[in-house]
PyMOL CGO cylinders between C-alpha atoms (Angstrom):
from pymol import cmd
from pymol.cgo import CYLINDER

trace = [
    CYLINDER, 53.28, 79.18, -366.91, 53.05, 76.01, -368.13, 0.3, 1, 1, 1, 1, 1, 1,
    CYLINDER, 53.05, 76.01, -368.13, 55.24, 76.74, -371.43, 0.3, 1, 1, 1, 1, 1, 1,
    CYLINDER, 55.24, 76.74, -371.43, 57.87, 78.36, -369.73, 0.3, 1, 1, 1, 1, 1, 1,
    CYLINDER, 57.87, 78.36, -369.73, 57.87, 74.73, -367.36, 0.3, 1, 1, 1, 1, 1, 1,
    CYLINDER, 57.87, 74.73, -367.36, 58.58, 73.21, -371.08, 0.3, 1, 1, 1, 1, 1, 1,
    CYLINDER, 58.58, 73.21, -371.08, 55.04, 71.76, -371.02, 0.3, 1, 1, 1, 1, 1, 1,
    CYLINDER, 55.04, 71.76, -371.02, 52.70, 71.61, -373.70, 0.3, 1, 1, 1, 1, 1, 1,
    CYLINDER, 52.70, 71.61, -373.70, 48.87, 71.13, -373.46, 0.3, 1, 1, 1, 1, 1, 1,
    CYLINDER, 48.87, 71.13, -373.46, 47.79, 69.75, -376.66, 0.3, 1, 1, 1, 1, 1, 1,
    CYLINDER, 47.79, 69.75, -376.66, 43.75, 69.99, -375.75, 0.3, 1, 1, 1, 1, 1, 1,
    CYLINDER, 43.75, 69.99, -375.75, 43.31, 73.82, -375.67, 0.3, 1, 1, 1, 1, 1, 1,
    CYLINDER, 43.31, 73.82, -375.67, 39.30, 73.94, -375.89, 0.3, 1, 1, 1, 1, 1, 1,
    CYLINDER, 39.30, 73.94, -375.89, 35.93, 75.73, -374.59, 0.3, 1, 1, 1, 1, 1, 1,
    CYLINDER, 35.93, 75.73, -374.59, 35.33, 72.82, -372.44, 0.3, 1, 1, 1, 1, 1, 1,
    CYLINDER, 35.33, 72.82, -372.44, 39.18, 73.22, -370.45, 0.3, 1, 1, 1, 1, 1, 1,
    CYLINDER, 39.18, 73.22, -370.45, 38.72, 76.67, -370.12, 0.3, 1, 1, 1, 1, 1, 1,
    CYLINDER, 38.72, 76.67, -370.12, 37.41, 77.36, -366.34, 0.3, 1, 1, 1, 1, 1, 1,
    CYLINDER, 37.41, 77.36, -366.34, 36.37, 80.57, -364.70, 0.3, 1, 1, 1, 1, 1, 1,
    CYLINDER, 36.37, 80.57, -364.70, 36.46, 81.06, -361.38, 0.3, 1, 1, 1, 1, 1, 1,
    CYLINDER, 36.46, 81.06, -361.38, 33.73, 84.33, -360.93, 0.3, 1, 1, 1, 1, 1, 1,
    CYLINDER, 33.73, 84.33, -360.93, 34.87, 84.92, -357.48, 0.3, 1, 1, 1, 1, 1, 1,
    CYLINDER, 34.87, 84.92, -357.48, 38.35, 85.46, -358.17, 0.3, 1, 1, 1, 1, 1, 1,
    CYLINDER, 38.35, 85.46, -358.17, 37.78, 86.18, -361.72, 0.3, 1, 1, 1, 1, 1, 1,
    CYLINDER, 37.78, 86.18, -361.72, 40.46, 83.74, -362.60, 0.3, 1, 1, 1, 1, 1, 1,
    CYLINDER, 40.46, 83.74, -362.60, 41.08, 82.10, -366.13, 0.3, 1, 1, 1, 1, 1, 1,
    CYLINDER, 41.08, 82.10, -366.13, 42.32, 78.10, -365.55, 0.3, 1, 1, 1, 1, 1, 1,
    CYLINDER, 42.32, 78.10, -365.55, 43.50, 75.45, -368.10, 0.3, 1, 1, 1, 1, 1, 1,
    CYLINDER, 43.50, 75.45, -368.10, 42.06, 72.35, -366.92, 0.3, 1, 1, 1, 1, 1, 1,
    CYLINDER, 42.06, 72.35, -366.92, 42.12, 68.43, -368.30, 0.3, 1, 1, 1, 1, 1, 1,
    CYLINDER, 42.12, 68.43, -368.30, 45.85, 68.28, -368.38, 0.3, 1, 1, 1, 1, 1, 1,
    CYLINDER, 45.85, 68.28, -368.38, 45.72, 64.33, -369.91, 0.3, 1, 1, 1, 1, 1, 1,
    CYLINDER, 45.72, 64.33, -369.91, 47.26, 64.88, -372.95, 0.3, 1, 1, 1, 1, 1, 1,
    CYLINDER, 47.26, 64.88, -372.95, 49.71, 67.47, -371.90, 0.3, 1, 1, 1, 1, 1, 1,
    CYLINDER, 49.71, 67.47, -371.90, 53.56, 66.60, -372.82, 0.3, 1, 1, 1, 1, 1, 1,
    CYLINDER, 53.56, 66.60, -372.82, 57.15, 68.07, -372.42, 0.3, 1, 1, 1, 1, 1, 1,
    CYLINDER, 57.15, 68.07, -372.42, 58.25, 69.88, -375.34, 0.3, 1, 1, 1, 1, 1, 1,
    CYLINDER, 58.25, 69.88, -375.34, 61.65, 68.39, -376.41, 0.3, 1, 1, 1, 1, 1, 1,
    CYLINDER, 61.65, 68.39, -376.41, 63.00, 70.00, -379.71, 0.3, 1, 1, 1, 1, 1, 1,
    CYLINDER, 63.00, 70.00, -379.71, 63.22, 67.94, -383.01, 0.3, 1, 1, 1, 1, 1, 1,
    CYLINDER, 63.22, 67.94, -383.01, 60.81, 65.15, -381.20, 0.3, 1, 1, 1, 1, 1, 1,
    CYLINDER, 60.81, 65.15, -381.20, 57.94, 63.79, -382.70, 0.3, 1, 1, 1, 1, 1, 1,
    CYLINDER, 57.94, 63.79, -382.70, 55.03, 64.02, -380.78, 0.3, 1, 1, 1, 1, 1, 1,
    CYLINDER, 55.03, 64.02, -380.78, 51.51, 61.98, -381.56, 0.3, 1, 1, 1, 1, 1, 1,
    CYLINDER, 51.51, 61.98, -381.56, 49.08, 64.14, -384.21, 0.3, 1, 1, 1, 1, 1, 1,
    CYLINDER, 49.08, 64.14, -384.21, 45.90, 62.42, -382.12, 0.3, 1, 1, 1, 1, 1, 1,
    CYLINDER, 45.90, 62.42, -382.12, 45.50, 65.02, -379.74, 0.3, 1, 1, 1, 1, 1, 1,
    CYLINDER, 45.50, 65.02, -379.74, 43.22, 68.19, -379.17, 0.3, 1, 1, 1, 1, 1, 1,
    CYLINDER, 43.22, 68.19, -379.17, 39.73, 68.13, -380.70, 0.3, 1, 1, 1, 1, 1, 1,
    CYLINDER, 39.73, 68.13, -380.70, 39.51, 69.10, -384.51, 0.3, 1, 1, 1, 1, 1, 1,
    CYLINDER, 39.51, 69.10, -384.51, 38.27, 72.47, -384.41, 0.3, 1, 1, 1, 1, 1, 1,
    CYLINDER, 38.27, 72.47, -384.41, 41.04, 73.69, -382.51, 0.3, 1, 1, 1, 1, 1, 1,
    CYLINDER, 41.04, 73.69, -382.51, 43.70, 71.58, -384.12, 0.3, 1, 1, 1, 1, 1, 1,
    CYLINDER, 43.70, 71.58, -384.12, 46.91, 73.65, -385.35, 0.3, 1, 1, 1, 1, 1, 1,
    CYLINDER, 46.91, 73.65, -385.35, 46.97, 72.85, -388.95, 0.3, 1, 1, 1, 1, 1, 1,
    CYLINDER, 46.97, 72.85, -388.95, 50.46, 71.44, -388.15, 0.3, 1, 1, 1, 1, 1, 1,
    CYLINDER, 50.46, 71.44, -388.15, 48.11, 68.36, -386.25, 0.3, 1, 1, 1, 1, 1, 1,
    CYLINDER, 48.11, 68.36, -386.25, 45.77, 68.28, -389.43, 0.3, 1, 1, 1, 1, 1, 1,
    CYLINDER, 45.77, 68.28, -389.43, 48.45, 67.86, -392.19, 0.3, 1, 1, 1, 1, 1, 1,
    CYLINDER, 48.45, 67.86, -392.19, 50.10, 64.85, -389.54, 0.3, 1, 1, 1, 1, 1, 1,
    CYLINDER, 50.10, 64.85, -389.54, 53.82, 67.25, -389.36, 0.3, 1, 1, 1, 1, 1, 1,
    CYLINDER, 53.82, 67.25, -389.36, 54.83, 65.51, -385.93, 0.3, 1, 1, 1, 1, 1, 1,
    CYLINDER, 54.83, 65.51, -385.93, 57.02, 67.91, -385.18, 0.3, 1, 1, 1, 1, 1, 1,
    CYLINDER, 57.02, 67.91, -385.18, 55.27, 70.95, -383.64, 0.3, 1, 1, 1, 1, 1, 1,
    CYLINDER, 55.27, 70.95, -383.64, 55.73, 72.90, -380.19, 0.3, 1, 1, 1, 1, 1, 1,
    CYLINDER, 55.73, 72.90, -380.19, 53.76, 75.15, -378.14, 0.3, 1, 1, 1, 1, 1, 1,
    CYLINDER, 53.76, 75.15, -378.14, 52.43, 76.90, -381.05, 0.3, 1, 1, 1, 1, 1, 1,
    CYLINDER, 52.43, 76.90, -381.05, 49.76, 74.55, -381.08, 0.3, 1, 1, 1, 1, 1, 1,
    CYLINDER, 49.76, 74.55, -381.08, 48.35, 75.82, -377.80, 0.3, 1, 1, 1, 1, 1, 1,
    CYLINDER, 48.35, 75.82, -377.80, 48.74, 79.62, -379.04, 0.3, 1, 1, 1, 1, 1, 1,
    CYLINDER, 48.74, 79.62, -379.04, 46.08, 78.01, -382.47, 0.3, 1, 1, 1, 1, 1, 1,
    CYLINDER, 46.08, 78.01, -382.47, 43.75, 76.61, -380.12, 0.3, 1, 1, 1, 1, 1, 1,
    CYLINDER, 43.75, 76.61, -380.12, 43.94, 79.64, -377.81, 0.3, 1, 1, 1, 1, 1, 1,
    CYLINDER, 43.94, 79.64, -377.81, 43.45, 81.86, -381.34, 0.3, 1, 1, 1, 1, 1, 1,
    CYLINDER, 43.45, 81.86, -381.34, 40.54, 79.52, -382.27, 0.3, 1, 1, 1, 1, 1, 1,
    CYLINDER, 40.54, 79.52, -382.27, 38.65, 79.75, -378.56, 0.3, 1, 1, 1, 1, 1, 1,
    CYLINDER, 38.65, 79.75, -378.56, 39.49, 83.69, -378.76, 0.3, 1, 1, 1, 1, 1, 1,
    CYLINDER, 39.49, 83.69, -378.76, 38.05, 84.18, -382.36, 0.3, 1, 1, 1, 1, 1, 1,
    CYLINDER, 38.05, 84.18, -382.36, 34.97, 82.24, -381.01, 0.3, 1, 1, 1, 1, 1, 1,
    CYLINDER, 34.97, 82.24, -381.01, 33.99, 84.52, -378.24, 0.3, 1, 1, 1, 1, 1, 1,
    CYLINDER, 33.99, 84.52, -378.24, 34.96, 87.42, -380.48, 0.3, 1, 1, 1, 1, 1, 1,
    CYLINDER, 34.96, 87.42, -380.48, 32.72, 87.07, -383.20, 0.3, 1, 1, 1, 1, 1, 1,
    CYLINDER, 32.72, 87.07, -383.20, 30.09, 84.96, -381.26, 0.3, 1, 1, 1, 1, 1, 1,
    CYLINDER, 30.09, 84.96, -381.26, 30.43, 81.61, -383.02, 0.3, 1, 1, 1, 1, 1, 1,
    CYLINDER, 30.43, 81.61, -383.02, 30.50, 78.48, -380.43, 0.3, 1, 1, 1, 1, 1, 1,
    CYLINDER, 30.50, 78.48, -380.43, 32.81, 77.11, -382.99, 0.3, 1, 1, 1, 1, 1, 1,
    CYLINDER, 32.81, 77.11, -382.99, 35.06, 79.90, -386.13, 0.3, 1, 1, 1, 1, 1, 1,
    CYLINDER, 35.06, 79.90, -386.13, 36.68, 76.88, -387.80, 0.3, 1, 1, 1, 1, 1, 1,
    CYLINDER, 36.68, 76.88, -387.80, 33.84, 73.96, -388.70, 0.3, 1, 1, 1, 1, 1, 1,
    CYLINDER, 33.84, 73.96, -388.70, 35.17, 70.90, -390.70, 0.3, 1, 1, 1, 1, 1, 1,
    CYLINDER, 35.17, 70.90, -390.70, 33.67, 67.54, -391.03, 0.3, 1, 1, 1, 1, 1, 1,
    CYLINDER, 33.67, 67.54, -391.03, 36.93, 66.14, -391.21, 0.3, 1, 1, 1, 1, 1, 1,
    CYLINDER, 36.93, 66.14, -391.21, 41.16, 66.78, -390.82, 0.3, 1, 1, 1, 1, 1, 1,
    CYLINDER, 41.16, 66.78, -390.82, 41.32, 67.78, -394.59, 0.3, 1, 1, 1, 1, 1, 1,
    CYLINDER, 41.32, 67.78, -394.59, 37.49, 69.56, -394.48, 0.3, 1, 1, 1, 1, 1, 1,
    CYLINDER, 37.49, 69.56, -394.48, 39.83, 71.51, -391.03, 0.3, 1, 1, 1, 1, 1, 1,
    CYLINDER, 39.83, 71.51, -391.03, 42.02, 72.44, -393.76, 0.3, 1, 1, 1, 1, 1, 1,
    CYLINDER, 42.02, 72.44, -393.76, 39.56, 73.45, -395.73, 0.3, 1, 1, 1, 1, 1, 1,
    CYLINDER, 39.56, 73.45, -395.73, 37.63, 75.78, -392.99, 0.3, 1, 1, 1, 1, 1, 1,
    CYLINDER, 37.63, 75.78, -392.99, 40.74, 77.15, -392.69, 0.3, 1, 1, 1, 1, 1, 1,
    CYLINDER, 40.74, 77.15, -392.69, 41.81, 77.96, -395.98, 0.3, 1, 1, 1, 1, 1, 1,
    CYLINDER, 41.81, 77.96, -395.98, 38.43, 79.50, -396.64, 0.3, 1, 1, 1, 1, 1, 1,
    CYLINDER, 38.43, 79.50, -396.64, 38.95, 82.16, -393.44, 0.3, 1, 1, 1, 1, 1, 1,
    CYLINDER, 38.95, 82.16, -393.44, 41.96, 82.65, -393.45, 0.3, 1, 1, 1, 1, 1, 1,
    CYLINDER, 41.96, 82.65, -393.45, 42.91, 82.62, -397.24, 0.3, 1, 1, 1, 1, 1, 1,
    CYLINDER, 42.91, 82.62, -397.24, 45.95, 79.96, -398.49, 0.3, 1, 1, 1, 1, 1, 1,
    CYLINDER, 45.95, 79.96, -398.49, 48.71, 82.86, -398.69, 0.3, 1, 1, 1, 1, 1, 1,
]
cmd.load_cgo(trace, "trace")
């Protein structure tokens, strides 16, 4: 819901993911960094934690969109898929990259 408002979270992560057992409802909590999407704006790269950065965040392109949350969503899913608390591990924004690259291949 919160894309269609024209909102983007920008901290997609283990930790902000909340299950309610009782309901068996999914929430997206920790909303602080959360900001409108506004085409062709530049938006700060120093947000979300590094292993569920969108590489557009790790190779500083300011101008990304909601497909940032859909990578960290990707990166939380592949975790509980294949049973790694964490599928991308870098030391550092280019060592990201390099986790990446090394998964995912550079084609």
């Amino acid at each position: 819901m919160a894309h269609i408002a024209g909102i983007m979270h920008r901290d997609i992560k283990p930790q902000n993911v909340l299950y309610d057992k009782d309901t068996q409802q999914v929430f997206v909590g920790d909303w602080g960094l959360a900001d409108f999407y506004l085409p062709k704006k530049e938006y700060n790269v120093r947000v979300a934690s590094r292993y569920y950065k969108g590489p557009e965040l790790l190779l500083n392109n300011k101008l990304y969109g909601y497909s940032l949350d859909i990578w960290s969503l990707g990166c939380v899913m592949a975790g509980l898929m294949f049973l790694k608390s964490i599928f991308f591990r870098g030391d550092s924004n280019p060592d990201q990259v390099r986790a990446i690259m090394e998964e995912l291949g550079s084609q």
